[in-house]
N, C-alpha and C positions, 0 to 999 in steps of 0.2 A: 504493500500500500504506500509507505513511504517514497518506495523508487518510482511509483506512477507520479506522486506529489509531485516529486521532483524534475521528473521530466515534464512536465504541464507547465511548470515554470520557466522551461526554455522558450515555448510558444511567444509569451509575451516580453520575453528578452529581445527574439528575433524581430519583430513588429517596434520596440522602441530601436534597437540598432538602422533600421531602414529609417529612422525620421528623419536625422540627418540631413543623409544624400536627397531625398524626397526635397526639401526645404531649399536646398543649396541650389538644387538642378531648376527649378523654377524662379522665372520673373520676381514673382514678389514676392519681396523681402520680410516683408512682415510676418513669414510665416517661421523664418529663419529664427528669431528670438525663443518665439513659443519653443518651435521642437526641443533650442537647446534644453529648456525648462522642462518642460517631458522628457526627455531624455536623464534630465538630472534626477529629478523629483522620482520617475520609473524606477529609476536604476537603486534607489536608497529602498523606495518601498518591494524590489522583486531583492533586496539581501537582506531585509530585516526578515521578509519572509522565510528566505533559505538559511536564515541564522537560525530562526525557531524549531526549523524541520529537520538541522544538524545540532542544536542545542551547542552554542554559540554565544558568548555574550556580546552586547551590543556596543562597540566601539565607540559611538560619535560622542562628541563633545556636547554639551547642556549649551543652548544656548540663552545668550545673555540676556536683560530684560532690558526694558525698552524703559529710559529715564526722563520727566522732563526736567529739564536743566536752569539757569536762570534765563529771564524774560524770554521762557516758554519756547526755547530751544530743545530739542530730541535729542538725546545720546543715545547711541546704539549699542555702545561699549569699544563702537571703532570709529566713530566719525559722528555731525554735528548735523540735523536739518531742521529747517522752521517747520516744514509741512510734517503732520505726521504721518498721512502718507507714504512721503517719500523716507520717512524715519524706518516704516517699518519693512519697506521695501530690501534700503540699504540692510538692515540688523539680517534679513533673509537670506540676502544674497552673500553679504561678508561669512556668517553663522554658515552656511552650508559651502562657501569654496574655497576658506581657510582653513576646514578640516580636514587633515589627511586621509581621513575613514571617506570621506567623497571619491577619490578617486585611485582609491584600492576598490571603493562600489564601480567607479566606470569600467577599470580594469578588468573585473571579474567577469563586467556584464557581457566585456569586448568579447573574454575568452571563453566565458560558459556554455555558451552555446554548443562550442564543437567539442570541447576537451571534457566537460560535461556529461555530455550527452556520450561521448566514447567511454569511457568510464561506469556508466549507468548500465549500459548495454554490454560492455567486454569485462564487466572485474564486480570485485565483491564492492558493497557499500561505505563499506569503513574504508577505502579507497577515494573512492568520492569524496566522504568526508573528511579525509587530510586534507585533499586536493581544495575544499573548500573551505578547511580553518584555515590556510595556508592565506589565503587573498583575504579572507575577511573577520579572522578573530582579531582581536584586538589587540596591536602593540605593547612591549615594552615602555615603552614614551606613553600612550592611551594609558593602560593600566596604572603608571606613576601619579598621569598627571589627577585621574580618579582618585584615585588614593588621596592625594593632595586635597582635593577639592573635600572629599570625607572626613577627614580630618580638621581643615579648617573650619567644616560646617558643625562637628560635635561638638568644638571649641568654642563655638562662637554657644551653642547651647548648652555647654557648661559652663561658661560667664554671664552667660543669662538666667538659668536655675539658681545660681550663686548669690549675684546680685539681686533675684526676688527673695529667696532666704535670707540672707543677711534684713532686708527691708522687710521682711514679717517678724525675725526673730527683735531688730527693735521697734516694733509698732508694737510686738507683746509686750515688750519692758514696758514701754513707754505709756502702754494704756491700762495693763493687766499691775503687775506688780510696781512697780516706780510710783502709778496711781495710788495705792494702798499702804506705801511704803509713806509716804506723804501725808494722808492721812491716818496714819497710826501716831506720826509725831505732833500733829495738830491734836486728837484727840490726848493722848497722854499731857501735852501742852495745859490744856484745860481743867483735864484731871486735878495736876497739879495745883492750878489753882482753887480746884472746889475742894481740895484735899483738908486744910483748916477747917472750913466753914462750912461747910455741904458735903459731910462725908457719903451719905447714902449717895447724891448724887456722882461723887469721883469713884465709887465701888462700880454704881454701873459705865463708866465713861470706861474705864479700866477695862471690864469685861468686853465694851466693844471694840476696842484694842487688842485686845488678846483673838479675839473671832477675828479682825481683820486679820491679823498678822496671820491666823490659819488659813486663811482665803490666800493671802500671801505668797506662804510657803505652799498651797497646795498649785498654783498658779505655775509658779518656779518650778517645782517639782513635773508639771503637763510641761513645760517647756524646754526641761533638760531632756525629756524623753522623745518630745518632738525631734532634737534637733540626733542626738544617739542614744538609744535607748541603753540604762547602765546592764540589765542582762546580754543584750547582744555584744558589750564589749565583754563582760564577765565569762560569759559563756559560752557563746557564739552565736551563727545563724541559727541553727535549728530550735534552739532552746529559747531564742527570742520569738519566732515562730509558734511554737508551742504557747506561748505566753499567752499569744496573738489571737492563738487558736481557742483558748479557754477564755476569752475576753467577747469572744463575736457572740454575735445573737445566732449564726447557724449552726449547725455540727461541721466543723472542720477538725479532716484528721491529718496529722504531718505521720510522714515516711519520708526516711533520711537513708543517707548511705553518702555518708562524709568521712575521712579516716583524719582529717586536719584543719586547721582553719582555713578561710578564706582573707585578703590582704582589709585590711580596713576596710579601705574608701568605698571597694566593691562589696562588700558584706552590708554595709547601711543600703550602696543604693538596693542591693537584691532586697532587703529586708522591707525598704519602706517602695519599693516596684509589687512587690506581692501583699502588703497591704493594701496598696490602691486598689489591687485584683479584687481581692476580699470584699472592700469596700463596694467596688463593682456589681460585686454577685449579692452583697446583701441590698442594694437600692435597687437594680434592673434584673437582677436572672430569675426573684419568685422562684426558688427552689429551696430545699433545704438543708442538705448537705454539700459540701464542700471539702475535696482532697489534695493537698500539696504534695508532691513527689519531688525529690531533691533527689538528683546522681550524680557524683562526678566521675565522668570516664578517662582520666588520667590528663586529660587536655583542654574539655569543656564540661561548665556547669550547668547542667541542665536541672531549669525546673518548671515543673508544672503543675497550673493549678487548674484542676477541672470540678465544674456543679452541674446540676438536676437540672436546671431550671430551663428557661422556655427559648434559650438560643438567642440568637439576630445580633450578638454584640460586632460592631465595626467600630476599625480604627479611624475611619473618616466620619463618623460622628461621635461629638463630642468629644473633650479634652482627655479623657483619664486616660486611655485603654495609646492615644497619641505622647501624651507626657511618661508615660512609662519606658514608652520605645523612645523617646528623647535621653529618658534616664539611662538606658542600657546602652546605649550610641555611644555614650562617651568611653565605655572600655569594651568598644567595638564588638556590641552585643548584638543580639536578634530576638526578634518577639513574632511570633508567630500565630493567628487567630482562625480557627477553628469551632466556627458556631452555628449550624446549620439553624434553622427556623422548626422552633423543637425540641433543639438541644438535641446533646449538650455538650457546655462551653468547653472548647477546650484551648489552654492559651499556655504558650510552649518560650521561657525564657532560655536562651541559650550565649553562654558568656565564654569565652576563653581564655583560660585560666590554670595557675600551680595551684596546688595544697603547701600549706606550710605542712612543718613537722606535729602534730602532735603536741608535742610538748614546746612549741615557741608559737609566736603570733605575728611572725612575720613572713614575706614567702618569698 
């Protein structure tokens, strides 16, 4: 079935190869632009095709967004237009004939046809398929510069997680305890002076001093665990987990298979990634149990959290199930969503990663 696929793709290879000359050999010109166009635009969408059908990744470069600039000038990301128009023309034409994945596409489109098609007919498949990683998987240079570009993007989302943390963690001070901290010295303030004269009333000023300050410390205490919970550094992941687990309104069971820790940084975000999950399933999945599986198979940590409940979660709507997979980005993780309409949820964290020793806590 594959090799019929593949040959059917030559048909309309052959058909763009002839626009060309068609265009060239005739009076009018106007027709000569188009074809190039077809010819280019063909030639990307008949090797995204042949990528899919040889399981290939896809080379091209992202391209860039269209900016408007001061007094409502266009940047393309390579050059400057009043019209937007012509802004978006340029961004089209730069974006698709500065990339070398273009014409490694013309190249293959030139020679697929016959070498191809020889190949499909005289030899086995996996023949073909060198013959066509060979023109169209993606460079050395492509693959770096992705790399690059994945990297500055986790970055730029880990200076952004960072920066709203830091600004919650002082909007809690600032509103939660500093507020109470303040009024506890006002109250005892007063205390003090009914202390002489109006003792009954500095006994109750006193007591509601004493309640603040437990609203206080209990505030502090939600905020030190917000930010690392002191079991998950005491004990680890799983056992914070567990904690987490006897805390939910659902039945959640943890199953582990860890023989050491995980490095810090990565252990909070796994910890507070699979709470948002939880959290997830107890607002939207209407089911009632809930199971974490935690493995690590010597190179990645995989866990998953699967529930009963009624399916349909997507990571294109709403933020949780998207800010998790931002969280795990940063130490070039994968989150993987499996939720048919029905159920059930299934959502697959996978991190790559050491174990420390056992007995240390670093890796």
């Amino acid at each position: 079935m594959r090799r019929l696929s593949l040959l059917a793709l030559k048909v309309p290879a052959v058909l763009l190869l002839a626009l060309p000359p068609l265009a060239f050999t005739h009076l009018y010109s106007a027709l000569t632009f188009p074809s190039l166009v077809a010819l280019v635009a063909g030639s990307r969408g008949l090797a995204r095709t042949s990528r899919r059908l040889q399981g290939i990744e896809t080379p091209y470069a992202p391209r860039p967004p269209l900016q408007q600039a001061h007094l409502g000038w266009y940047f393309t990301g390579y050059d400057y237009h009043r019209r937007r128009v012509l802004a978006v023309l340029s961004l089209w034409f730069n974006w698709i004939g500065r990339d070398p994945a273009t014409w490694r596409d013309l190249a293959w489109l030139g020679t697929d046809p016959l070498v191809g098609t020889v190949l499909l007919l005289t030899s086995r498949l996996d023949r073909h398929a060198r013959w066509t990683r060979v023109l169209l998987a993606p460079t050395g240079t492509a693959r770096l510069g992705e790399r690059v570009r994945e990297l500055t993007d986790s970055r730029a989302e880990a200076l952004d997680a960072q920066a709203a943390e830091l600004e919650r963690i002082e909007r809690d001070l600032h509103d939660g305890a500093q507020a109470r901290l303040v009024a506890i010295g006002l109250t005892l303030s007063l205390a003090q002076r009914a202390l002489r004269e109006r003792p009954d009333e500095a006994d109750a000023l006193l007591s509601e001093a004493r309640a603040t300050a437990s609203d206080a410390v209990r505030q502090l205490r939600d905020l030190v665990h917000g930010i690392r919970p002191p079991v998950l550094t005491e004990r680890g992941l799983v056992a914070a987990l567990e904690l987490l687990a006897l805390e939910h309104p659902l039945r959640v069971g943890v199953a582990a298979q860890l023989t050491g820790r995980l490095p810090a940084p990565l252990e909070s975000a796994v910890y507070f990634a699979a709470s948002e999950l939880l959290t997830n399933a107890a607002k939207h999945a209407r089911g009632s149990t809930v199971e974490i599986r935690i493995v690590h198979n010597g190179e990645t940590l995989v866990v998953t959290v699967t529930d009963d409940g009624i399916g349909g979660a997507d990571t294109a709507n709403g933020t949780g199930l998207a800010g998790v997979r931002k969280r795990l980005r940063a130490f070039d993780g994968t989150l993987t969503v499996g939720s048919p309409p029905g159920g059930p949820t299934v959502i697959t964290m996978e991190v790559p990663c050491a174990l420390s020793s056992p007995r240390t806590s670093t890796c």
